[in-house]
N, C-alpha and C positions, 0 to 999 in steps of 0.2 A: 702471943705465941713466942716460945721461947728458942732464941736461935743464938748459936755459937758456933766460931769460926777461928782458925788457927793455922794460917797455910804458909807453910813453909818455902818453899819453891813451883811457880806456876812460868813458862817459859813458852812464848809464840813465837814462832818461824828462828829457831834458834837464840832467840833475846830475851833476857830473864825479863821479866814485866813484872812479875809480884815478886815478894819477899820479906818475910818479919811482917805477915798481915795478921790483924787479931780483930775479933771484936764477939762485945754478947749483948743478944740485947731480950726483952723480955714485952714486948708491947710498945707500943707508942710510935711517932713518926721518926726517924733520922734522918740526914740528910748527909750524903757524901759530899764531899767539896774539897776543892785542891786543882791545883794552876795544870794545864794544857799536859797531859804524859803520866800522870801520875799514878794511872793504874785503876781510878776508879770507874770504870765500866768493864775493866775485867776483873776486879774485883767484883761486882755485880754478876756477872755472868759467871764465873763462877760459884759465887752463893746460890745460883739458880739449878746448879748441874750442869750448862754447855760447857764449860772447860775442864778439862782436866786437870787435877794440883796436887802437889806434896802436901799433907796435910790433914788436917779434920775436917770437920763443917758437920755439925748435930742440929737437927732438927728436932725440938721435943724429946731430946735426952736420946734423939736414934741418929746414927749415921745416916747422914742423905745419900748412900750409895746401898744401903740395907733399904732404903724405900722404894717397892713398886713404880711403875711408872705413871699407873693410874692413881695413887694415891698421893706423889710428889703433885701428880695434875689439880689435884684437890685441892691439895694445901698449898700450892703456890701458884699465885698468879704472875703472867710476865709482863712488860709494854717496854718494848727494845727500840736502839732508833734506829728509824729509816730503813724498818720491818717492812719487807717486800711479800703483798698479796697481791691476789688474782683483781685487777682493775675491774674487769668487768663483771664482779663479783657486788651485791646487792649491800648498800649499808646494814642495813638486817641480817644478810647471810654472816656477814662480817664478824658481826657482834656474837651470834649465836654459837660460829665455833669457840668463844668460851664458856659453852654449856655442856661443850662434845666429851670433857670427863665424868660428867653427871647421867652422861646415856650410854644403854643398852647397847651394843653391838648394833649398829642400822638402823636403832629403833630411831620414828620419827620424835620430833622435838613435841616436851609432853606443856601442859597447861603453866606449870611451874618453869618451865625452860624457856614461857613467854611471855612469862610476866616476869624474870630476871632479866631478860633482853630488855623488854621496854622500859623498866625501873633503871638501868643503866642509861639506857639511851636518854630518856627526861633527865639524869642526873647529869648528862654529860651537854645538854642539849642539843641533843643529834637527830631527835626523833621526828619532826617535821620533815627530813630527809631520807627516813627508812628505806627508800624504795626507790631510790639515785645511787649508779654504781660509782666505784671510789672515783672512777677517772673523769668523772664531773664532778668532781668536790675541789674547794682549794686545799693548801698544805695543814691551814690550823684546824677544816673540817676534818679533815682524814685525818687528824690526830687527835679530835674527840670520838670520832669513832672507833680507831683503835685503843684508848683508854676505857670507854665504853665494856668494851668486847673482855678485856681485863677486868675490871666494876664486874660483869656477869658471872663469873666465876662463883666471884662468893665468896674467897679463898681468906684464909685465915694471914696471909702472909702477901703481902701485894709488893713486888720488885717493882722499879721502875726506872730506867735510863733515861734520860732527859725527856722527858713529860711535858715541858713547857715550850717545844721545839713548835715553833708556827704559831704560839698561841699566842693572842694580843693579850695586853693587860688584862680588860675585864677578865677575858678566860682564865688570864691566871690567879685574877681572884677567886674565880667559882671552883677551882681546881684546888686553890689554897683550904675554902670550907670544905670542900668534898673531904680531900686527905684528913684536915679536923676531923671532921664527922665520923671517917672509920676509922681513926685512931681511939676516939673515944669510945667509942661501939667495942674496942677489944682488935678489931685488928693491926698488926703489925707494919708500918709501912717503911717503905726503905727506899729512897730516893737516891739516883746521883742528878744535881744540878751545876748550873751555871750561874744560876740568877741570885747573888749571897744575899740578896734583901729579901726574897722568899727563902730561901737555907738559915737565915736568919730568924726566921720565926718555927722554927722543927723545934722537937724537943727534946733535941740532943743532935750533935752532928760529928763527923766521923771524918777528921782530917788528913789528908793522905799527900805523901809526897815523894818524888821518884818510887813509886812500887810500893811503899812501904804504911803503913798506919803512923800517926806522928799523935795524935791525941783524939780521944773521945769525951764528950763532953756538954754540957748545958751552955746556949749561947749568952744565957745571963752570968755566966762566972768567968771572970779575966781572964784565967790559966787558956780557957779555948779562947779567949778575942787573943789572945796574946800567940798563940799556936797561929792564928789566922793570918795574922797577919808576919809569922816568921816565916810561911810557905809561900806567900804571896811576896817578898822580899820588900814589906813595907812600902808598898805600892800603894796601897788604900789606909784610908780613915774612918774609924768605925766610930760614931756619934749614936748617941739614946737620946728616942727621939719621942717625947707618949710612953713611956715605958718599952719600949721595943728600939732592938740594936738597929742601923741603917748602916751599909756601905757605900762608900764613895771612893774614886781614883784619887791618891794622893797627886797635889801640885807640883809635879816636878819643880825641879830647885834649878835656875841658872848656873851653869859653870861659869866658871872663873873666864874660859876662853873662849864662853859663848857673849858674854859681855865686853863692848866697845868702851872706850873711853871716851867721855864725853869729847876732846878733841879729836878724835879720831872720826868722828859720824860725819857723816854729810849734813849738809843743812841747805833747804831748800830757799 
């Protein structure tokens, strides 16, 4: 799916937040990434419609403000963080409301509406807990069931604000093939992360810093290691490791006046 974005001015509780943001993308996985403030979950949420912006943002060659509400529901799916449901609400119930733009006004959920739920839920694996409400789940279940619920949609266009929040390692490998798997299927994924050694393997990433877009780009080409590491103020070290990039914290360097002289030390 082909999406394009060009926002000029986006402002929360009176503090500019976005500015000079760009981006186009036509298929494939991205990954947002940039240090603590940067803007990248509202930049996200606004690609989604929650915020307001100066700006563009086309969907399929259409303004996403010219799209229905039911029809944005279609073509986009969400998974926000630290998205607040009904606890005592059914992991099942859960998931299903991302079938509720595929149905009739009240109508009950059809054959096809349960077998998108349970194909999610297997994929996310959550489905052994269908029928435990959220408030007995730990943090990283309720966060495969909320991705889940997003997976059910179908949607040609899958947002995602930190995705990887609770989930152990293994999940974040199953979570890594999943996003594979619908990128190569055709759909569009758009991720913001933390974790740059998964951000590291997207196929293409979207570097952001104080508000603004700083470079877009394939992790295998310098110009984005070289971007990454000027937003992060060379704090890390990026090593190929198997053909795939790894990040690490750079070792801080001793000062000058954090170094004693050797007569100066005590000795025991």
């Amino acid at each position: 799916m082909r999406v394009a974005a060009k926002i000029r001015h986006l402002a929360l509780g009176g503090k500019t937040v976005l500015g000079d943001c760009s981006l186009e993308l036509a298929g494939g996985w991205t990954a947002i990434v940039g240090p603590n403030g940067a803007g990248k979950s509202t930049l996200l949420k606004a690609l989604a419609g929650l915020l307001p912006c100066e700006g563009r943002i086309v969907l399929q060659g259409r303004e996403l403000a010219d799209w229905s509400r039911r029809e944005r529901a279609l073509t986009l799916a969400w998974l926000g963080q630290n998205e607040a449901s009904t606890d005592e609400m059914l992991a099942r119930e859960v998931v299903m409301l991302g079938r509720l733009p595929h149905q009739a006004w009240l109508a009950p959920p059809s054959a096809v509406d349960q077998q998108a739920v349970e194909r999610a839920m297997r994929q996310t694996q959550c489905w052994d807990w269908r029928e435990r409400p959220l408030n007995q789940l730990s943090g990283g279940e309720r966060q495969r069931v909320l991705l889940a619920r997003a997976l059910a949609t179908e949607s040609p266009l899958l947002l995602m604000d930190e995705p990887l929040a609770h989930l152990d390692p293994p999940h974040q490998a199953d979570w890594l093939a999943l996003v594979r798997e619908r990128a190569a299927a055709g759909t569009t994924v758009l991720s913001v992360l933390h974790e740059l050694n998964i951000a590291l393997q997207a196929d293409r990433m979207l570097i952001m810093e104080a508000g603004r877009t700083v470079h877009f780009g394939a992790p295998s080409e310098a110009a984005t290691r070289a971007a990454l590491q000027q937003v992060f103020q060379h704090r890390l070290q990026l090593f190929e490791l198997q053909g795939q990039w790894v990040a690490l914290p750079a070792t801080p360097q001793p000062s000058a006046s954090n170094v004693l002289p050797l007569h100066g030390r005590h000795h025991d």
